[in-house]
C-alpha positions, 0 to 999 in steps of 0.5 A: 068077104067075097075074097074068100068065096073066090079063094074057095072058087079058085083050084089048081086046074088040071085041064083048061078050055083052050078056046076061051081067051083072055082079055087084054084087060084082064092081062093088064090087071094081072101085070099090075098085080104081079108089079104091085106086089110086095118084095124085100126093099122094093128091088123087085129080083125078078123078070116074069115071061108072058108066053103066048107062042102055042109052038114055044109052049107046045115045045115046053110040054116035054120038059114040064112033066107032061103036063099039057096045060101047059100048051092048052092053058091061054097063056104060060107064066115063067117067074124068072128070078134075077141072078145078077143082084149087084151094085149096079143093079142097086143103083138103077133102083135107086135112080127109078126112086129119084125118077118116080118121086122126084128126089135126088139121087144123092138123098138116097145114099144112106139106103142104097149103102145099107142095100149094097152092104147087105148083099156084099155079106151073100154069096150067089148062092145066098142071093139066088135063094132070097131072089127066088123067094122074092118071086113066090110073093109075086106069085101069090099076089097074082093067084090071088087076084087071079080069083078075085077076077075069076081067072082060072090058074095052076101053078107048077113046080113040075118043070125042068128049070135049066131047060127052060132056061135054055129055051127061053134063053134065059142064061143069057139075059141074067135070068133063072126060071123058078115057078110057072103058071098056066092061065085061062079058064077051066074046061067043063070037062075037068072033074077036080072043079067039083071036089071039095077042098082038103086043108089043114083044120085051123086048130091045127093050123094056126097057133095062138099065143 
């Protein structure tokens, strides 16, 4: 399969080739992917920051470690998770359904109760935490096709998130910073592209029963 040659491509670059840049192509089929990823009920928790600003991203640096991929890469990714899931935002999902397949809203009533009921028993805590999770999948739909495209990408948790938020100004709309991603492709000069890949053996890794 050639999925699995290009995840054997793919690794977490450390250093990018700043003067290679992304296609707008290629950034729409890497918006598809994240909008196309699978989330718990469809609801989508999260907003994704495309930042290209290279002074916003500069400015970034100081609050993600050091890293400097973070200003060289192409392009900045921040997986923002919603903080604000509520009945109200239950609803505009539900009146996305009406709209996309053209069915009434009162025909989804007994889902959206079943979703409203469901997040009444969380508190915000709770619902950050599955809101947060919601945004590894999408992340991980993304590295994938990432490969499959031969985008080169590192994500990282090394970041300070409230300063991100501030930032970004993300408090203000209703959002939270969970993970980020540097794009772009590798530079010649980073040596991690020749190491080979350490993983688990599969008979340790998976478990037959």
């Amino acid at each position: 399969m050639d999925i699995i040659k290009q995840l054997n491509w793919r690794y977490a670059v450390k250093e990018f080739n700043s003067n290679r840049e992304l296609s707008l192509g290629i950034e729409d089929a890497l918006k598809d992917s994240i909008m196309l990823s699978p989330s718990s009920f469809g609801l989508q928790p999260y907003r994704v920051l495309w930042v290209k600003d290279s002074l916003l991203r500069e400015e970034l640096v100081q609050y993600s470690w050091g890293q400097k991929k973070v200003e060289q890469s192409n392009l900045l990714i921040v997986f923002c998770s919603e903080l604000n899931i509520d009945d109200n935002y239950i609803d505009n999902y539900i009146s996305r359904i009406s709209e996309v397949r053209s069915v009434a809203v009162t025909d989804l009533s007994v889902f959206s109760r079943n979703m409203k009921s469901h997040f009444s028993k969380m508190d915000d805590r709770q619902k950050h935490e599955w809101a947060a999770r919601q945004t590894y999948i999408a992340l991980g739909n993304l590295l994938t096709v990432c490969a499959g495209l031969y985008i080169d990408a590192c994500p990282m948790e090394g970041f300070l998130n409230d300063k991100y938020d501030e930032i970004l100004g993300l408090k203000e709309k209703g959002l939270h910073s969970e993970v980020i991603v540097a794009l772009g492709f590798r530079s010649a000069n980073d040596l991690t592209q020749f190491q080979q890949k350490v993983r688990r053996k599969k008979e340790d890794l998976f478990i037959d029963m």
